[in-house]
N, C-alpha and C positions, 0 to 999 in steps of 0.2 A: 504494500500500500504506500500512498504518499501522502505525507500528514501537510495539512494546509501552507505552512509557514515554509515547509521546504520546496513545496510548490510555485508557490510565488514568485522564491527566488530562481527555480530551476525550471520550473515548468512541469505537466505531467507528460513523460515520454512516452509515445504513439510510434508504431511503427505501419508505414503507410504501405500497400500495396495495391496496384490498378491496373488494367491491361494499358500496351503502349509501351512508348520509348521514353518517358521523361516525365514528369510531374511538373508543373507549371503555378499551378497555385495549391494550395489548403485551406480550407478557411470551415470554420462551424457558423453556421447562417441559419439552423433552429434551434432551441431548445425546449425541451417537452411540448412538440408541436407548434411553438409557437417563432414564427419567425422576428429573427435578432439583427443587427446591424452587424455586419461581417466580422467574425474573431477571427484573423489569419494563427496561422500555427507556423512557428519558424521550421524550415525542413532545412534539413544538415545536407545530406548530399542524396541524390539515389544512382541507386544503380541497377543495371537491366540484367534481369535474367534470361538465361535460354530459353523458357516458355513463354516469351513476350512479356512479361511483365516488370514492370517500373516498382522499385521498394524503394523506401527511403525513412530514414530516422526523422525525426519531427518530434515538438515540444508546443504544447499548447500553457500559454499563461495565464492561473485561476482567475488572477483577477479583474481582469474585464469580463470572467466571465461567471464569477461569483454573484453578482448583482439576479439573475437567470437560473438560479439553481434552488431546491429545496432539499428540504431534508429526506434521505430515502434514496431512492432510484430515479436519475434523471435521463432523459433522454435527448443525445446529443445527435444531428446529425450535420454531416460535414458536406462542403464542395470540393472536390478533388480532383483538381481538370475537368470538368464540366460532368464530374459522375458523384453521383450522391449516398453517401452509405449511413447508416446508424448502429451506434452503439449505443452502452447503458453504463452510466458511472452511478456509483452509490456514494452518498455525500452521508457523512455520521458528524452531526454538530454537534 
């Protein structure tokens, strides 16, 4: 897990993968449904695998995006090159 304070300063670490040669942008544009004003995620580098697809390390920073979160299971979902995916962070205040 990543306890708040360490997050902020580091970010929580995402490891990003898409079909394609290259990742272009990141960013989390809903949270729990609701659409948000773009949170980019810093991506470090990627690199392409033999079966077409683009990985890359990425750090998303809590707090632009703590304002959007509740306590429990939230649900984030991200733009990634113009492809949309969702996960689930659990937030414990």
């Amino acid at each position: 897990g990543v306890k708040f304070n360490d997050a902020d300063l580091i970010g929580i670490p995402l490891r990003i993968t898409v079909e394609g040669d290259v990742i272009t942008r990141a960013r989390v544009v809903r949270v729990n449904d609701k659409a948000v004003d773009p949170i980019p995620l810093q991506v470090d580098a990627t690199v392409v695998q033999e079966d077409g697809l683009a990985v890359a390390d990425a750090s998303l920073q809590l707090k632009p995006l703590s304002k959007h979160l509740n306590r429990g299971y939230n649900q984030l979902t991200f733009d990634v090159s113009g492809t949309t995916t969702t996960i689930l962070l659990d937030v414990e205040l």
